[in-house]
C-alpha positions in Angstrom: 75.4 104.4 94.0 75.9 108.0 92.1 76.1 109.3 95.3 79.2 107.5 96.5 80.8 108.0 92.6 80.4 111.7 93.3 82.2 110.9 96.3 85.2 109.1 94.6 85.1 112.2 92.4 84.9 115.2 94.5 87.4 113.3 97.0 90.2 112.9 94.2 92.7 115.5 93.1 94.8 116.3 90.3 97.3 117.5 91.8 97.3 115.2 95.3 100.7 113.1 95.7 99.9 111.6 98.8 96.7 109.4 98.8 96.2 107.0 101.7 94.9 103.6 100.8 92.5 101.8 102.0 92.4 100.5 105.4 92.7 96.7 105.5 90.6 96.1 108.7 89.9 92.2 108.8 88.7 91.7 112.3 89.1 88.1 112.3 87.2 85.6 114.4 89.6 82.3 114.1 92.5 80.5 112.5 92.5 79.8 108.7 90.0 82.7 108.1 91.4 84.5 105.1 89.9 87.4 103.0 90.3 88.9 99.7 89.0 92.3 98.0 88.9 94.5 95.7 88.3 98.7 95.8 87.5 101.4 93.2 88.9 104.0 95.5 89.6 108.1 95.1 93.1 107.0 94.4 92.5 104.7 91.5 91.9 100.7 92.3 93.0 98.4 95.1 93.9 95.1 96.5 93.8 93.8 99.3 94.3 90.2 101.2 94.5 89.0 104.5 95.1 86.2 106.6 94.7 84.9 110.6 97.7 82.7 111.1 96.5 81.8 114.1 93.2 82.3 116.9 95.3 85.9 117.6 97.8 86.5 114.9 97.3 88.1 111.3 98.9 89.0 108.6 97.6 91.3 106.0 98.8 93.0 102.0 97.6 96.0 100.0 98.4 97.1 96.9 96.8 100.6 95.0 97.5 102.2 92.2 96.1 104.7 89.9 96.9 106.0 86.0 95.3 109.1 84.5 95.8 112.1 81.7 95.5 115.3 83.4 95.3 118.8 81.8 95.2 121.3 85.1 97.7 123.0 85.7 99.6 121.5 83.0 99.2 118.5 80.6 100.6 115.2 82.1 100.5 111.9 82.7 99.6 111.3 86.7 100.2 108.0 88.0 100.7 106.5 91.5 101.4 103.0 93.2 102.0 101.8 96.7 101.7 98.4 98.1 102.5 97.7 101.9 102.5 94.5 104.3 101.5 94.4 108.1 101.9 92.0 110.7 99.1 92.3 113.5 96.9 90.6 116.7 93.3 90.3 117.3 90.8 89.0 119.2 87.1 89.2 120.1 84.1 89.0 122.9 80.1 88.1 122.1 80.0 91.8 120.6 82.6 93.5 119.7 86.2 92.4 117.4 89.5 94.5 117.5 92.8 94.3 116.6 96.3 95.8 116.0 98.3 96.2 112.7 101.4 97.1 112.1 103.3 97.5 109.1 105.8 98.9 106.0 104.7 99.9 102.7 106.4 102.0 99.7 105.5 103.7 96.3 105.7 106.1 94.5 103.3 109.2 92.6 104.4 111.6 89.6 102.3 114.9 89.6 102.6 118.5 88.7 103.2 120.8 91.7 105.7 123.3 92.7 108.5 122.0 94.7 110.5 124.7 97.0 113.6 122.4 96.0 112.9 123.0 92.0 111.8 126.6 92.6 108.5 127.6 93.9 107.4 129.9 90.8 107.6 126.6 88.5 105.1 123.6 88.2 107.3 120.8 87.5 105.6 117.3 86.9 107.7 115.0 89.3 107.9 111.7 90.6 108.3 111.2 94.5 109.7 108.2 96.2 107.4 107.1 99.4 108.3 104.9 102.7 105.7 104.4 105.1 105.6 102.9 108.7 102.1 102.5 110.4 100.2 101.7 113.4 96.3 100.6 112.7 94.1 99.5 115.4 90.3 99.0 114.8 87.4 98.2 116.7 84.1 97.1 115.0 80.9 95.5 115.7 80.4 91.8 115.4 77.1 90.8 113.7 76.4 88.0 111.0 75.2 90.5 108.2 76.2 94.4 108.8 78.9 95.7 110.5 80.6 98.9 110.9 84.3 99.6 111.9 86.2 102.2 113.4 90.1 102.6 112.4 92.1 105.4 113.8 95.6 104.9 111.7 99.0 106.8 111.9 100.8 106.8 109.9 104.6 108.1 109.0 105.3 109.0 105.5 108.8 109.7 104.2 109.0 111.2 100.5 112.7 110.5 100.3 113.6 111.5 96.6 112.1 113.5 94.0 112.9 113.0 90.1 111.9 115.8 87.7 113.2 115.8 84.0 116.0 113.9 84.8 117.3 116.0 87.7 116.7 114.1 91.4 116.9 115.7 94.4 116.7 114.2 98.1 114.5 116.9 100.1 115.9 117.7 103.6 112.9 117.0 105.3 111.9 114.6 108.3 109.3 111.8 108.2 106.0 113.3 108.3 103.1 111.9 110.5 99.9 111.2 109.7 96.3 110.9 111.7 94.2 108.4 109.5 90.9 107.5 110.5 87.8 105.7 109.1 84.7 104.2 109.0 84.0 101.2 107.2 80.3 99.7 106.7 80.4 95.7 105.6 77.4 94.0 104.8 76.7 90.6 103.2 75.5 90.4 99.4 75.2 86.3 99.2 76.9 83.5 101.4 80.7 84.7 102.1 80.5 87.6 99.3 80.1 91.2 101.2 80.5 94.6 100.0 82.3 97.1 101.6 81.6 100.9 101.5 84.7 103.2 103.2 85.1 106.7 104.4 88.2 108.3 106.0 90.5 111.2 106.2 93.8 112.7 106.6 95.5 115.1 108.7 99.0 115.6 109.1 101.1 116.4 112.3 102.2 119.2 112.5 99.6 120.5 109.7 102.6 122.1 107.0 103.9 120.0 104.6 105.7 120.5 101.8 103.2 118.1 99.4 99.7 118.1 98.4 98.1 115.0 100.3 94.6 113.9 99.8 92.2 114.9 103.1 89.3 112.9 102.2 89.2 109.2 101.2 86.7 106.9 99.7 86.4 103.4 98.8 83.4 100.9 97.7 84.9 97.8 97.3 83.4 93.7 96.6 85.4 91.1 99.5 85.5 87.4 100.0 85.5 86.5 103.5 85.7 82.8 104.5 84.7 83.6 107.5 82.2 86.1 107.6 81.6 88.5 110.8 80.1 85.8 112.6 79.2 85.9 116.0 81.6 83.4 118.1 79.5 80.7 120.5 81.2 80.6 123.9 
């Protein structure tokens, strides 16, 4: 366990704006299976719920969001939120589940930086405004006890406006994409409970941006799963 709290801590930043949450990777088996967890994350905390509508079709909900004092490079109050919805199909053989999400989400983060639209020799502490569109597929293993899963997300972030004492500006920039993948390891703790231990990173296309994003991700989390990662009988 100290080992993966030194990884929440080395994999969190002061200075980070963009943070992607954890992926919500339910890999259903049926209909009426539903799923809810919760994540101390390098971003801050996390929620997350999903639900299989039907034997192919999902629907799944995240919210994060994170509220610290920070003292480097100036003194500040760092905060960030973003909550997003997706809409996705799955499906499944004797040993392997997959699956494909897609979805909209939107936030916001306040963090001191220096902004080539307030003047690159001054840290400002400012608040961006955050759209995202994504794409999430993930393939996993399909055991009753441990599993691990594979999700290769992109993502497209748009940072739209920018508020910093009182002044907003609306950078001239387009929507920045995002290559997201990550590994998940789920294993059962009693009956439907499992924990859920994640690892990912970020890497933006083409690689210059003009915000600090977060390259490394981490996430242990608790999850109720109605339906477990059983194996299907045919």
């Amino acid at each position: 366990m100290r080992y993966i709290a030194l990884l929440l801590l080395i994999s969190s930043c002061s200075t980070t704006l963009y943070v992607p949450n954890t992926r919500n990777a339910p890999l259903f088996r049926e209909q009426g299976e539903a799923q809810i967890s919760g994540y101390l994350t390098s971003g801050g905390i996390e929620a997350q719920g999903a639900y299989a509508l039907t034997d192919h079709v999902a629907a799944i909900g995240s919210y994060a969001f994170m509220s610290t004092k920070e003292t480097k490079p100036i003194s500040y109050d760092r905060k960030n939120s973003y909550g997003e919805i997706g809409l996705g199909i799955f499906d499944r053989n004797r040993s392997i589940r997959y699956e494909v999400f897609g979805g909209y989400g939107m936030g916001q983060g306040t963090t001191a930086d220096q902004y080539y639209f307030y003047g690159l020799n001054n840290t400002v502490v400012a608040t961006g405004k955050m759209q995202r569109f994504f794409l999430q597929p993930s393939i996993g293993t399909n055991n009753r006890d441990f599993n691990l899963i594979f999700t290769p997300r992109f993502s497209w972030v748009n940072y739209s406006e920018f508020t910093s004492s009182g002044v907003t500006v609306k950078p001239n920039e387009k929507i920045q994409m995002f290559i997201e993948p990550s590994l998940t390891a789920k294993f059962r703790l009693a009956g439907n409970i499992h924990g859920i231990i994640q690892l990912g990173t970020g890497v933006p296309i083409p690689s210059e941006v003009f915000f600090n994003y977060s390259t490394v991700q981490t996430s242990i989390g608790v999850q109720i799963d109605t339906g477990g990662m059983r194996t299907k009988v045919y």
